[in-house]
C-alpha positions in Angstrom: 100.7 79.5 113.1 104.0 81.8 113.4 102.5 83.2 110.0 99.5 84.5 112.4 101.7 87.2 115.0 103.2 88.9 111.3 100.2 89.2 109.8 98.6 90.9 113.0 101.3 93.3 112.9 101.3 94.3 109.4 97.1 94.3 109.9 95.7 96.2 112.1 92.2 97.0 112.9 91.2 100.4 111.4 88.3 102.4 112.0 87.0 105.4 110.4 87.5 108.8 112.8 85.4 111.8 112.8 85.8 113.0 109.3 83.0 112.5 106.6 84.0 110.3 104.3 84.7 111.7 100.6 84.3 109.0 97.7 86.9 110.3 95.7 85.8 107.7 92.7 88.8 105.1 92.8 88.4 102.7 89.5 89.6 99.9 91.1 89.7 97.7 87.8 92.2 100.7 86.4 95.6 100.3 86.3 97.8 101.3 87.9 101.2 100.4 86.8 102.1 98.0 84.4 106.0 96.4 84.1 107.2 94.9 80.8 110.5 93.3 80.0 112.2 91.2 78.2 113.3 88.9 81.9 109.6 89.1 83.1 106.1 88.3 81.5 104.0 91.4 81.9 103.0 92.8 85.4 99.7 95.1 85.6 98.6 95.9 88.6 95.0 97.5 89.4 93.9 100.6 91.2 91.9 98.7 94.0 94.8 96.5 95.4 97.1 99.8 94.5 94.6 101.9 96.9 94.7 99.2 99.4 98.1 99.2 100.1 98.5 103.0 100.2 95.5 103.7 102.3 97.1 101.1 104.6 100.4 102.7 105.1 98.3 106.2 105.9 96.4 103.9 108.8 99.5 103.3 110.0 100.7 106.9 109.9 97.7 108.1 111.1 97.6 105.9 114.4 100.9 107.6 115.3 101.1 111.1 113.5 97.4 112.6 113.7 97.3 113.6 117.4 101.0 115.4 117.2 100.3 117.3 114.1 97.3 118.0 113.5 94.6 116.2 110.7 96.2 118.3 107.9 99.8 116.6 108.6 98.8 114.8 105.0 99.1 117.9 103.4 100.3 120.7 105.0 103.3 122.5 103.8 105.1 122.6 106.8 105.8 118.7 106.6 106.6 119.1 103.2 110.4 117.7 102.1 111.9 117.9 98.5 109.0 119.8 97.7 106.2 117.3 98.1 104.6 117.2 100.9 103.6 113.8 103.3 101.0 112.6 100.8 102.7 112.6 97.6 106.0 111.4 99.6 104.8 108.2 101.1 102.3 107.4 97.9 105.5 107.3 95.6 107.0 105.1 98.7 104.2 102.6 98.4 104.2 102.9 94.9 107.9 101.9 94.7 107.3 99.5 97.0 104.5 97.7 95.4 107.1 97.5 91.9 110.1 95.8 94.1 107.6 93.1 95.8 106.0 92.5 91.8 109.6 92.2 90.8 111.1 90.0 93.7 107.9 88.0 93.1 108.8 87.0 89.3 112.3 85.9 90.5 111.2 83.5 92.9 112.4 80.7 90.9 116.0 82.5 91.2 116.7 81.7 94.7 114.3 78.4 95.2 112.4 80.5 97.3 108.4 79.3 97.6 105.3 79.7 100.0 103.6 77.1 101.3 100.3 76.1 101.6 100.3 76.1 105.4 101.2 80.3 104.7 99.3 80.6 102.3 96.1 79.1 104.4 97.1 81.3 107.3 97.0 84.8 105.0 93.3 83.5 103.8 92.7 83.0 107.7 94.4 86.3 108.4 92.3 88.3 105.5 89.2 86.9 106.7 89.5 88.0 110.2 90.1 91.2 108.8 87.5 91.5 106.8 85.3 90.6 110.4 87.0 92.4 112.6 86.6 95.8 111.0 83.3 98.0 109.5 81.9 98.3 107.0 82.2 102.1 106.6 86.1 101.3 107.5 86.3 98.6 105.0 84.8 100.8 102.2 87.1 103.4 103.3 90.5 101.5 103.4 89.3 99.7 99.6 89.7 96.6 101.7 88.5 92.9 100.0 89.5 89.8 101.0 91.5 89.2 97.9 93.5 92.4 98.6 94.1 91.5 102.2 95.3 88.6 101.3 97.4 89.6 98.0 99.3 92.2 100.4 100.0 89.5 102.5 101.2 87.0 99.7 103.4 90.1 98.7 104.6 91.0 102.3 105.8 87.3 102.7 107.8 86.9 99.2 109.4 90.3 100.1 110.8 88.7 103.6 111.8 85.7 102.3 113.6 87.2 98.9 115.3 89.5 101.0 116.4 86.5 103.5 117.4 84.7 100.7 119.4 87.7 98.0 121.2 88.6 102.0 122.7 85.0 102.9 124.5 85.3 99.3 126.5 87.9 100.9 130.2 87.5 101.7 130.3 87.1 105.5 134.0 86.8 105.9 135.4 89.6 108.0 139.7 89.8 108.9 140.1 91.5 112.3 142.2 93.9 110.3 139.3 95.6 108.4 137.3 95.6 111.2 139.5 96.4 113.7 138.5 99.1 116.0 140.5 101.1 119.0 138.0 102.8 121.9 138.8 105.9 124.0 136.9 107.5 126.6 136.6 111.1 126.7 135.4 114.4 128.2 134.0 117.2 126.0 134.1 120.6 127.5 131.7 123.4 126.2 132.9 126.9 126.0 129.1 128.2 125.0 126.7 126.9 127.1 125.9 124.9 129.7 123.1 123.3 131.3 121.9 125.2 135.1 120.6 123.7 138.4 117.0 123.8 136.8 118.1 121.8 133.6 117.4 124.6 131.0 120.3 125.4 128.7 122.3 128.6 129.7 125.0 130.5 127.8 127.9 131.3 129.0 129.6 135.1 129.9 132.7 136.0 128.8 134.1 135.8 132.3 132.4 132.1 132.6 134.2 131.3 129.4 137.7 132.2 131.2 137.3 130.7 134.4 135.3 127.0 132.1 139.1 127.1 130.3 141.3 127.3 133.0 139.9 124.7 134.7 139.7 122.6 131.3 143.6 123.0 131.5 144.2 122.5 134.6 142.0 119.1 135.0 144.2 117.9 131.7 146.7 118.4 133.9 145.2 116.4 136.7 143.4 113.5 134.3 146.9 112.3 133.4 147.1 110.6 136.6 143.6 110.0 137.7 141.3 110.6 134.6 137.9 109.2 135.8 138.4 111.0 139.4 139.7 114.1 137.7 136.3 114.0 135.5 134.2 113.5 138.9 135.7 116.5 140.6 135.0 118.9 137.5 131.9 117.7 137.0 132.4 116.4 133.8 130.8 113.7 131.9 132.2 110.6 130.3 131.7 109.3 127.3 133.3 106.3 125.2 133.7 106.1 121.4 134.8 103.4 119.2 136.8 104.0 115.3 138.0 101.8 112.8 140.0 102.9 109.5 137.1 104.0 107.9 136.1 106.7 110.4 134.4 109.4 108.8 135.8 112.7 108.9 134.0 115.6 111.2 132.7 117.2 108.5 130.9 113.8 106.8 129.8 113.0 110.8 132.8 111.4 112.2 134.1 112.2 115.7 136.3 115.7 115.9 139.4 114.9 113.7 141.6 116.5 115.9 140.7 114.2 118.5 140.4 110.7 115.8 144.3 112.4 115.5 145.3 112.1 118.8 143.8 108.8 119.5 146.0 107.1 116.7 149.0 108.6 118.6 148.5 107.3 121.9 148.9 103.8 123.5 146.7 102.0 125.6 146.5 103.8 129.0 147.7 107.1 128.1 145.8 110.4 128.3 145.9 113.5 126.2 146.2 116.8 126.6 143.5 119.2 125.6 142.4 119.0 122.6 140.3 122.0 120.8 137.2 121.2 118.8 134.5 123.5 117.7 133.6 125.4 120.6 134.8 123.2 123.3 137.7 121.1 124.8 138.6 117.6 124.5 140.2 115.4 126.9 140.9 111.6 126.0 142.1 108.5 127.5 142.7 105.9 125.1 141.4 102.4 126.5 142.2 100.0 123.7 144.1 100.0 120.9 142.2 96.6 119.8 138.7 96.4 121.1 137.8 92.9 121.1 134.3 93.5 121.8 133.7 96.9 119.8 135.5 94.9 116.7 133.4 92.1 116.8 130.3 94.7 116.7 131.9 96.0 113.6 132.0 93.0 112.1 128.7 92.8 112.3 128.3 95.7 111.4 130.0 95.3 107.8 128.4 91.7 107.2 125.0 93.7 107.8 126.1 96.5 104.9 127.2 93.4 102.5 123.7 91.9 103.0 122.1 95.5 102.6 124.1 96.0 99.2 123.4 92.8 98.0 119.4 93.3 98.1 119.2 96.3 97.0 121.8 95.6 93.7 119.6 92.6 93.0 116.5 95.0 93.3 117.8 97.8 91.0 119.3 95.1 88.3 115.2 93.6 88.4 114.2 97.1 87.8 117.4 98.4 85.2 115.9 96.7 81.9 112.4 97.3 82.8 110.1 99.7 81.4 107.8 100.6 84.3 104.5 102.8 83.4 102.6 104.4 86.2 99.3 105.4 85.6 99.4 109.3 87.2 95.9 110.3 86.5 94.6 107.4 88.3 96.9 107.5 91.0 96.6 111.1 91.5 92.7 110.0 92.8 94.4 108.2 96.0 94.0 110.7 98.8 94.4 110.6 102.6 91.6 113.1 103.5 90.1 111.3 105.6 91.9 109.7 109.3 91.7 106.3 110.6 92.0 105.7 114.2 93.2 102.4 115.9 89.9 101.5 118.5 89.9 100.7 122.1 89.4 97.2 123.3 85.7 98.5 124.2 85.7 100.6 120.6 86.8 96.9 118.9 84.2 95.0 120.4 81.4 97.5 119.1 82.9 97.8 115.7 83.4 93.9 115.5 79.7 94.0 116.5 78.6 96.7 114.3 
């Protein structure tokens, strides 16, 4: 079953690395959050699935973020944003999470969206074979049962298909005029450093500095007739860039306004002169003034935004007149002190026989 391939990705085999494992005295039949409203009937969900899912997302993590950064990464400082650290940041993720899939869930009805038995037999399949394919230490560890596994599965899927179904009420309708976009191509000239013969980043004397400008204007110069072979000769690199009316300015992460300025100035075909930037020297060639292709892309590109807005608006209106409760002191017990570690094909076959 297609059903089979997601579930192995969101799944994966776990086993327990080289730390002792700490029994941190999760009540699974606590719980830990409970929704109530007057759109939904009550939602209470317990500590064991809630553990689950969170001790799942650090398997994930760990797989990935352990050998980089050390077995403290959880909770050392150093990783720590917004002042809480890795932990704390990806438990209120999950938590969050586990709310929005509750709440899509009791709007099913909404959007005619359902999950068949031929899914729901393949998550019962999928849980079982994790259940097998891991240990028991792992499965103790993780708070893995087969009702879990198969709950975060159930969840998983309503999550897709609510999102697939909230996005396709989008507005998809896009005029060539709001998604117009013109493309230049361009050189950028650095007047601080530069990058030497053995690839390491170099800064720049004064007398460099001199010499890099004059032949910034004299290649201007030059690129008005011949702007790729102009770039060749000097070395330079070039780039292209694409921008619509709603290019952002520099200072928000748009291109170098002075630049986004000369650009709407030009026709097709016609190259600047130098432009200054911050530190460096521009020189442009604009190559469309309607870029089929690049506009296209940004059509795209806003359809994918409409679709974005309109999920998440029907998330936050689930979540507006809903008084949701989370139960800290037993959440607080959920800890990632201890690693898992995806295993080898030889390392699977043990723990499958173990």
């Amino acid at each position: 079953m297609k059903f089979k391939k997601f579930a192995a990705v969101i799944l994966m085999s776990v086993m327990i690395g080289s730390m002792s494992l700490s029994g941190c005295g999760i009540n699974k039949n606590a719980t830990a959050v409970t929704m109530t409203g007057d759109a939904i009937d009550t939602i209470e969900v317990d500590m064991g699935y809630a553990n689950f899912a969170a001790r799942i997302q650090q398997a994930s993590y760990d797989g990935i973020f352990a050998s980089y950064y050390g077995e403290d990464y959880w909770t050392n400082e150093s990783y720590a944003k917004n002042g809480k650290n890795m932990q704390d940041s990806i438990k209120d993720s999950v938590m969050e999470n586990i709310e929005t899939q509750c709440l899509l869930e009791a709007h099913m009805d909404d959007y005619g969206v359902e999950i068949t038995d031929d899914e729901k037999a393949a998550m019962k399949e999928a849980a079982e074979k994790f259940m097998s394919d891991n240990t028991k230490s792992a499965l103790k560890e993780v708070g893995a049962t087969e009702e879990y596994v198969e709950r975060y599965l159930y969840l998983q899927t309503v999550q897709q298909k609510m999102s697939t179904a909230i996005r396709a009420t989008a507005d998809t309708e896009v005029s060539d005029e709001e998604a117009a976009q013109r493309t230049f191509s361009y050189v950028k000239i650095s007047l601080t450093t530069y990058t030497d013969d053995s690839g390491n980043q170099q800064t720049y004397t004064e007398d460099q500095v001199t010499v890099v400008k004059k032949d910034a204007y004299d290649a201007a110069e030059k690129a008005k007739t011949d702007f790729d072979g102009t770039a060749s000769d000097y070395g330079y690199t070039v780039q292209t860039y694409s921008y619509g009316s709603d290019e952002k300015s520099e200072s928000d992460g748009g291109f170098c306004d002075a630049v986004i300025t000369a650009a709407n100035s030009m026709k097709e075909g016609d190259v600047s002169d130098l432009i200054e930037g911050t530190d460096c020297y521009y020189i442009i060639r604009l190559d469309s003034e309607f870029d089929s292709d690049a506009t296209e892309k940004k059509k795209q590109s806003i359809i994918s935004d409409r679709q974005d807005e309109a999920y998440n608006n029907a998330v936050e209106s689930y979540k507006k007149d809903i008084d949701i409760n989370v139960n800290d002191k037993e959440w607080s017990k959920v800890v990632f002190d201890n690693l898992f570690t995806t295993p080898s094909a030889s390392d699977s076959s043990s723990a499958t026989a173990e």
